[in-house]
N, C-alpha and C positions, 0 to 999 in steps of 0.2 A: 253312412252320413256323419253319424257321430265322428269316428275314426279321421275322418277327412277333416272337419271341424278342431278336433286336439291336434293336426299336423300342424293345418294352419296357422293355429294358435300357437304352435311352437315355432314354427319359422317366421312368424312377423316377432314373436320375443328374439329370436335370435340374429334376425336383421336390424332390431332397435338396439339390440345389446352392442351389436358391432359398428354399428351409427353414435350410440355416446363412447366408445371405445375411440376409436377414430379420432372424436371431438376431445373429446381428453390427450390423446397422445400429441394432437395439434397443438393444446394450451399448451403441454407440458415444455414440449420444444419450442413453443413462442418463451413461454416465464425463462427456461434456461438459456438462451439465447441474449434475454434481456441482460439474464443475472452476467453474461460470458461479456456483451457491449458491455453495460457499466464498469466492469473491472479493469477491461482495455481503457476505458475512459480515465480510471482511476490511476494507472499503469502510467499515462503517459503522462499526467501530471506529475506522478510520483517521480519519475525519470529526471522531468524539467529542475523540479523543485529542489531536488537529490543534489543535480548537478551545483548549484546558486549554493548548498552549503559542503559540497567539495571545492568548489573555488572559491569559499571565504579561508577553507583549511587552508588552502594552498599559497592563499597571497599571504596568509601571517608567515609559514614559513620562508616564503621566497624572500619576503621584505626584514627580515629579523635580524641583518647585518644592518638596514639600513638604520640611520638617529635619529630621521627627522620624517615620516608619511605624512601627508595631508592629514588632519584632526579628523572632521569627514571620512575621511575613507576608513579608518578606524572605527569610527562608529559604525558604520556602515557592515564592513564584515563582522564585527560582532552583533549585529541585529541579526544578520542571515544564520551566524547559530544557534541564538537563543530564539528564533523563531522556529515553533515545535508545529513539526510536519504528521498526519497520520496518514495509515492504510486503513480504512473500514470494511477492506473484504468483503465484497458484495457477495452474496449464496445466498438470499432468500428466498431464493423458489428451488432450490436444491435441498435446502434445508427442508423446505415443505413437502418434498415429496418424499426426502429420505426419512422424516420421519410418520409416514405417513403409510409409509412401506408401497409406496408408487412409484418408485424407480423405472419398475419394470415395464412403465410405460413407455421407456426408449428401448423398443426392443432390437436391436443392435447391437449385441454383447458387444464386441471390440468399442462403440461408441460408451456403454456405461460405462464399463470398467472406465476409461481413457475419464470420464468424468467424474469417477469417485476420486480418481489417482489426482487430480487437478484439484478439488475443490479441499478436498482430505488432506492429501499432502505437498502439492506442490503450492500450494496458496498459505499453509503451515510453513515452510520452508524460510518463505520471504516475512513473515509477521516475525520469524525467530529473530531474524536478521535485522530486523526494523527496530524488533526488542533491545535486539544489542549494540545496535547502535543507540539508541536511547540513552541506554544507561552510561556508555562514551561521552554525550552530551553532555549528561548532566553532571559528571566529574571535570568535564570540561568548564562547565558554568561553574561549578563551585571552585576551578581553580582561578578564572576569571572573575569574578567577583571582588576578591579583596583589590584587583587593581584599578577601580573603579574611583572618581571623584567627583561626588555627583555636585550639579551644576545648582540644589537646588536641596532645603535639607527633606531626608526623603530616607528609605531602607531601601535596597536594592531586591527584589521578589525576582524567584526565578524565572520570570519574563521579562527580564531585565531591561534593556534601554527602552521598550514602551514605555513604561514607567514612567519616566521624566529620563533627559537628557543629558546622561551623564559623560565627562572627560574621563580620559581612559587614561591612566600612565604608559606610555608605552614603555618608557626605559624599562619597567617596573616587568612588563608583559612581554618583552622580546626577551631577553636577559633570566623567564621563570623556564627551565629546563621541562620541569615533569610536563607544564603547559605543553609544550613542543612536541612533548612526546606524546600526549595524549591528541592532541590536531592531528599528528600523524595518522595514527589509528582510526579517528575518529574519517579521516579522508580518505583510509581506506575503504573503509565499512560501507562509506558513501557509496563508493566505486562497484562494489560489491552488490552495494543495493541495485544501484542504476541498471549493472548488468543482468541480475536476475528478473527485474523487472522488464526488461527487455525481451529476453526471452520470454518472459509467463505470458507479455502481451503477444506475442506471435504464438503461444497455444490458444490463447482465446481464440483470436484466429483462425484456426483450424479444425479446432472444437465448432465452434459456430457454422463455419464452412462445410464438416460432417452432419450434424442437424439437420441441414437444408434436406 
C-alpha cells in the first residue's frame, strides 16, 4: 500500500511537471512570436521611412544642374534628412529567456538555433547598418548647415529645420562637391537598409510561421 501511495505521488508530480512545462513552452512561443510581429511591424516602417530619405538623396542630386527649385521643395528634402529615424530591435522575450537559460523551451533544435541566428546576428547586422548610415547623416548635416539662412535669428541644432524655418542657399548647396558626394553614399546605405530590412521581415515571417 505504502509503495502504491509513492507511485502515485510520483506520477501525479510528473504529470504536473509536464502540465507547467507545457504551459511554459506555450508562453514562451506566444512572448517570441510577439517579439518576431513587432519587429515585422518595426521593419516595415523602417522600409517606408528609409525610402522618404533615399528620395530626398536623390531629388538633391537629380536637381543640382538645375538654378532655380521651388523654396519648398528644398526645405522639404532637407527635413526628410535631418529627420532622425530609429530601429529599437524588439527581443525582449528572447532576451528573457536567453538569459534565463529557458531557451530550451523551444524544443525544436532547427527552430532555436534559426532563432539565436536571427536575434543574435541577423538583427546585429541591420543595427550595423543603421549605425553607418547615421554617421553619413550626420556629416551630411554638418556639411548642410553652413548653407542654411535662417529666416529668424536662431543657431541651427542638429535637428535642423524644426527648429525655425530657415532659407537654404541653394547655389551655395548644389555647386558643395563633398555635399554630393556624401547624399551619394548616404542613398546608398538607404537602399541598403531598405533591402535588408526587407528580407529580415520575411524571416520574422517564417520564424513566427515555425512556432505555430
Amino acid at each position: 500500500m505504502i509503495v502504491a501511495s509513492i507511485l502515485l505521488a510520483l506520477a501525479a508530480d510528473a504529470w504536473w511537471d509536464g502540465v507547467q512545462d507545457r504551459r511554459d513552452q506555450r508562453e514562451a512561443v506566444s512572448l517570441l512570436r510577439a517579439d518576431l510581429s513587432s519587429d515585422s511591424l518595426q521593419l516595415t516602417g523602417l522600409t517606408r521611412t528609409i525610402a522618404t530619405r533615399d528620395s530626398a538623396a536623390a531629388w538633391f542630386l537629380r536637381n543640382r544642374t538645375r538654378p532655380d527649385p521651388p523654396p519648398d521643395s528644398v526645405r522639404l528634402m532637407v527635413a526628410r534628412i535631418y529627420t532622425l529615424d530609429r530601429y529599437p530591435r524588439p527581443r525582449a522575450a528572447y532576451l528573457t529567456l536567453r538569459d534565463s537559460g529557458r531557451l530550451d523551451l523551444i524544443r525544436d533544435d532547427e527552430i532555436r538555433v534559426a532563432l539565436v541566428q536571427y536575434f543574435e546576428q541577423v538583427q546585429v547586422q541591420l543595427v550595423q547598418q543603421f549605425s553607418d548610415w547615421l554617421a553619413v547623416r550626420e556629416h551630411v548635416i554638418t556639411q548642410l548647415n553652413p548653407h542654411a539662412r535662417p529666416s529668424a535669428p536662431s543657431s541651427l541644432r542638429s535637428t535642423g529645420p524644426r527648429e525655425y524655418d530657415p532659407n537654404w542657399a541653394w547655389d551655395e548647396i548644389r555647386a558643395d562637391d563633398e555635399l554630393m558626394m556624401l547624399l551619394i553614399r548616404y542613398g546608398g546605405l538607404a537602399s541598403d537598409i531598405a533591402a535588408q530590412a526587407d528580407g529580415q521581415r520575411a524571416v520574422t515571417g517564417r520564424l513566427s510561421a515555425a512556432l505555430e
